[in-house]
C-alpha positions as CSV (number, residue, x, y, z in Angstrom):
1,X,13.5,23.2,2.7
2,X,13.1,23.2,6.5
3,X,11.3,26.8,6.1
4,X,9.2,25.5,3.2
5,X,7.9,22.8,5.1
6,X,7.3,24.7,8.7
7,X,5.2,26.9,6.2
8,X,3.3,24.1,4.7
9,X,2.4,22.8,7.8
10,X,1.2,26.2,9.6
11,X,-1.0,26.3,6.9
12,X,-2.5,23.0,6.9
13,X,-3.2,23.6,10.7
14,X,-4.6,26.8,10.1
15,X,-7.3,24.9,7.9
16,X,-7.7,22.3,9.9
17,X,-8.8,24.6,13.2
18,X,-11.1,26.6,11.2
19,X,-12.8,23.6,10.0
20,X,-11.8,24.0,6.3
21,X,-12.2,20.5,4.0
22,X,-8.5,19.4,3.7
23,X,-7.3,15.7,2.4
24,X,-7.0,14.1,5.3
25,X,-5.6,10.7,3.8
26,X,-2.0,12.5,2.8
27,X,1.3,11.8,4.4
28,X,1.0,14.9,6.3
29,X,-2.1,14.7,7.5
30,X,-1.1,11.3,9.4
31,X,2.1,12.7,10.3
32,X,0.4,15.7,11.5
33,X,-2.6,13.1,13.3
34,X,0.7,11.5,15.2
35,X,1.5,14.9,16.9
36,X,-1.7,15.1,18.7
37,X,-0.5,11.9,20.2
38,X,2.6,13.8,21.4
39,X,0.4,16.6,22.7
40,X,-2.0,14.9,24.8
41,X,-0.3,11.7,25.6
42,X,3.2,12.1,25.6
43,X,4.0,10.0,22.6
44,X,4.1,10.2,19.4
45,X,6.3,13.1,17.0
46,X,7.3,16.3,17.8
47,X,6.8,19.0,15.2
48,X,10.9,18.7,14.5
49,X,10.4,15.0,13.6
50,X,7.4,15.6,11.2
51,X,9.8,18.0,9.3
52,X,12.0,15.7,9.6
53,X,9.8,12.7,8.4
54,X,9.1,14.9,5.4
55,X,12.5,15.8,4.1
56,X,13.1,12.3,4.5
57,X,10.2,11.3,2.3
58,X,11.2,14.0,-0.2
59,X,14.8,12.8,-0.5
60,X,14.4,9.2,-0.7
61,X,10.9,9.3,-2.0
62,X,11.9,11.2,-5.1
63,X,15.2,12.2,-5.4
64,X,16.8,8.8,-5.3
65,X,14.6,7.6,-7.7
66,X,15.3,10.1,-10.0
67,X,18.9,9.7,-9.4
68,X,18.0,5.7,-10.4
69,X,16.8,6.4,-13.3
70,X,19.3,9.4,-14.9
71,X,22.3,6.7,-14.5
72,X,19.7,4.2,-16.0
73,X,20.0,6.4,-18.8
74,X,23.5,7.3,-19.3
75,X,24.1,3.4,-19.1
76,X,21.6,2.3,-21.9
77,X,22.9,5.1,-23.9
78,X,26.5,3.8,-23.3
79,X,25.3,0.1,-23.9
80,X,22.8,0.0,-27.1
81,X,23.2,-3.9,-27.2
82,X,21.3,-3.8,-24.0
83,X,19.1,-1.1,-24.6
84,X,18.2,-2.6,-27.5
85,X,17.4,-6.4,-25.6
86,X,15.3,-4.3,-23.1
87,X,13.1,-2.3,-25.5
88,X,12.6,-5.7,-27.4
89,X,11.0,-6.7,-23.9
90,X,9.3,-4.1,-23.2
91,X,7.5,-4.3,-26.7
92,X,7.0,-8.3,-26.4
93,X,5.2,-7.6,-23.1
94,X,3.5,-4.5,-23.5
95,X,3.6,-3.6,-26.9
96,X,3.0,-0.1,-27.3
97,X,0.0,0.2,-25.5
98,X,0.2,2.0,-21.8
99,X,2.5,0.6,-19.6
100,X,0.1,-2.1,-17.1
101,X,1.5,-2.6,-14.2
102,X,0.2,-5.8,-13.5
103,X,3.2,-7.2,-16.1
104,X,5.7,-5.5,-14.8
105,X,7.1,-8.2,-12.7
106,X,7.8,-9.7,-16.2
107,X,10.2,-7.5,-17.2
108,X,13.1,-9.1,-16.5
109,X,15.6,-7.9,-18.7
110,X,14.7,-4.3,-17.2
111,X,14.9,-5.6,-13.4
112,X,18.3,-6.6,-14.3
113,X,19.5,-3.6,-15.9
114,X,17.6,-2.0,-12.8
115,X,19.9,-3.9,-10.2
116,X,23.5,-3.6,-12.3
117,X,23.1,0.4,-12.1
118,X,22.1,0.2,-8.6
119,X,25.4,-1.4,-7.8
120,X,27.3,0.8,-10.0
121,X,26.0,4.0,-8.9
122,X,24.1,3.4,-5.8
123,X,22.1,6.7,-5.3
124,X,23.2,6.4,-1.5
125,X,27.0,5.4,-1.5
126,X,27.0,5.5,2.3
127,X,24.6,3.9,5.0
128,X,24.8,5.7,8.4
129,X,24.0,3.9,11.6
130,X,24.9,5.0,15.4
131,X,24.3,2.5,18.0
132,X,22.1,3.5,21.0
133,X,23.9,0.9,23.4
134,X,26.6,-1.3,23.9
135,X,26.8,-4.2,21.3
136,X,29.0,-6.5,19.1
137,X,29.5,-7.1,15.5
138,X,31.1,-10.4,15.3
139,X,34.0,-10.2,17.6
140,X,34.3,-6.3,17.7
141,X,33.1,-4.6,20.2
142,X,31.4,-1.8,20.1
143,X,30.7,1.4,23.0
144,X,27.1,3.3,22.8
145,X,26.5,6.2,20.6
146,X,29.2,5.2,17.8
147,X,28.9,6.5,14.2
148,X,29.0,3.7,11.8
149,X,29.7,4.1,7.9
150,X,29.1,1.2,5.7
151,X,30.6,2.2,2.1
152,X,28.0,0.4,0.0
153,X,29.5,1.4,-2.8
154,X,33.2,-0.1,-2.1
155,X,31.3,-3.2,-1.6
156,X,29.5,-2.9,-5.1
157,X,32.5,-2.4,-6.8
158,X,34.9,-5.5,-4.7
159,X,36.2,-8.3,-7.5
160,X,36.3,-10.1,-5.1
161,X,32.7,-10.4,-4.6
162,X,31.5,-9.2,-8.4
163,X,34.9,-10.9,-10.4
164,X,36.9,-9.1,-12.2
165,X,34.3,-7.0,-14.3
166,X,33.1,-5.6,-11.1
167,X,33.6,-2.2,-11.9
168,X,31.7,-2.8,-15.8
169,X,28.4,-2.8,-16.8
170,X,27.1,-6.5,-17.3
171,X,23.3,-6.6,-16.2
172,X,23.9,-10.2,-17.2
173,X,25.2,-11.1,-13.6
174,X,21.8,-10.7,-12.5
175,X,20.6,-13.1,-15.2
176,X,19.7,-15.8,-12.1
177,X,18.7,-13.6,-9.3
178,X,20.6,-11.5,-6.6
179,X,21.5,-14.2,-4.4
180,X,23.7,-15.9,-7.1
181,X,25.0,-13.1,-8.5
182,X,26.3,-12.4,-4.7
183,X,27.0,-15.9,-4.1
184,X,24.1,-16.0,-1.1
185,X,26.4,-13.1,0.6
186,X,24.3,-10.1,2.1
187,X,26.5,-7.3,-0.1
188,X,23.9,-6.2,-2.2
189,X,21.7,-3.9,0.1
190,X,21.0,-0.3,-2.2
191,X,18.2,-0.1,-0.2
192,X,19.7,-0.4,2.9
193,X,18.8,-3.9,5.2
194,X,17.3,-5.6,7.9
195,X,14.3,-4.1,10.1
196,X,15.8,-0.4,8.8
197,X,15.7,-1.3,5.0
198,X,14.1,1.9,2.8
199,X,10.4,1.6,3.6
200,X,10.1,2.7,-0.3
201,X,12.1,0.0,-1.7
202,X,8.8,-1.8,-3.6
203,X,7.7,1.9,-4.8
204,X,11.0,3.2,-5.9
205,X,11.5,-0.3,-8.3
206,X,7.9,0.0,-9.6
207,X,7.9,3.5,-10.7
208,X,11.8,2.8,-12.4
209,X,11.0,0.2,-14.2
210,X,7.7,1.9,-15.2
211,X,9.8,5.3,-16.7
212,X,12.1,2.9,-18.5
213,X,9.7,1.1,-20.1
214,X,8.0,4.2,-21.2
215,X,11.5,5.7,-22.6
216,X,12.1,2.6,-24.6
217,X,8.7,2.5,-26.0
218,X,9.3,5.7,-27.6
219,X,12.7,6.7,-27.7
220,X,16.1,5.4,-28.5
221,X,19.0,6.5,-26.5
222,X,22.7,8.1,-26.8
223,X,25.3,10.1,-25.2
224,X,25.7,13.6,-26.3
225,X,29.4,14.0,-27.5
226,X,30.0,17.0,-24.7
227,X,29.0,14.4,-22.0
228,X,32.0,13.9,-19.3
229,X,31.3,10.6,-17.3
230,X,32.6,11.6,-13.8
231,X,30.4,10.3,-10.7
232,X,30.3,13.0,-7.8
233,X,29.2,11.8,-4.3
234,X,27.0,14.8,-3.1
235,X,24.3,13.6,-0.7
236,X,23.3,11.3,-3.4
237,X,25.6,10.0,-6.3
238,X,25.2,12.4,-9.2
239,X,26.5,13.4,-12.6
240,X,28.9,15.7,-11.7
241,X,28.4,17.8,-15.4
242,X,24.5,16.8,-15.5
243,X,23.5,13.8,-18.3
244,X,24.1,15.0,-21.4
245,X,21.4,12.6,-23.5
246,X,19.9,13.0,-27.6
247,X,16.8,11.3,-27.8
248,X,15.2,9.9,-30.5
249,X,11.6,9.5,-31.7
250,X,10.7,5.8,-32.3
């Protein structure tokens, strides 16, 4: 990918010295506008960083999401009760005209199905932090430039957090809202939190909850017989034999 992308942006420059018309409103035009900065004033990205910045907007820009909505999938296909409650949803408020996104905060059934596979199979399992100074967690103290690893995904799965159907699929729990289905504790974070939370969070919810909707519209859902449910952890949290899926037209 690295290659790819030191391509694509030799390319872009070329154009842009020889004056050619090129969308300058892109990410990588203003990632590209920001190295200027680091030429002339000292500030500003390197040419490592905007590759960087673009794998990054790749990964967790598209990838993730996609990653979202396959276990979306396999779960309504495991769960018709719940399929079923969401595509009655989606066809109360949309009907089957195109999807408008202006209603989409009124899918609710949907945003909780959303959340319960997002704490299942959280695309990212593990949050990575290093600290660039001396600091304290609580009474634990901690020396600069120490790797941190929060397992999200142990946390998702705790009873003692969840109860005892913490490892089951029960979009229910979500029925009144994050903070009481975590009892006002700071556990649920699939997008990361604080000042570093995923800069794509709002984006990555809209365009799920869009896909599903469209899906249910027009299809019903179901496992293939040959499909082996076995989460693998690689980069992301995948299927580890792919999602085996029969759909149906409505």
């Amino acid at each position: 990918m690295t290659g790819q992308l030191s391509r694509i942006i030799k390319k872009r420059e070329k154009m842009l010295k020889m004056g050619e018309k090129v969308n300058t409103d892109d990410l990588l035009s203003i990632l590209l506008d920001a190295t200027k900065n680091d030429i002339h004033e000292g500030s500003g990205l390197s040419m490592e960083e905007v590759i960087d910045e673009c794998k990054l907007f790749y990964s967790a820009g598209a990838d993730s999401t996609a990653r979202l909505l396959v276990w979306t999938v396999v779960c309504l296909s495991k769960h018709s009760d719940w399929q079923s409650r969401a595509r009655e949803e989606v066809l109360q408020v949309m009907g089957n005209k195109d999807i408008d996104c202006e209603k989409l905060n009124q899918l609710k059934i949907i945003t909780m199905i959303l959340n319960e596979v997002l704490r299942l199979y959280p695309p990212a399992p593990l949050l990575l932090r290093a600290t660039s100074k001396k600091m304290k967690l609580g009474n634990l103290a901690i020396p600069a430039w120490v790797h941190l690893t929060m397992p999200v995904i142990f946390h998702n799965h705790d009873t003692e957090i969840w109860g005892e159907d913490a490892k089951e699929f029960n979009p229910q729990r979500f029925w009144d809202g994050i903070s009481n289905a975590t009892k006002g504790s700071p556990v649920f974070i699939p997008f990361s939190w604080g000042q570093r939370t995923c800069i794509g969070q709002n984006l990555a919810l809209i365009e799920a909850r869009m896909a599903v909707a469209m899906i249910l519209q027009n299809f019903s859902l179901e496992l293939s017989p040959s499909y082996l449910h076995a989460p693998e952890f690689y980069f992301f949290l995948r299927p580890q034999y792919g999602a085996k899926i029969i759909m149906h037209d409505l």
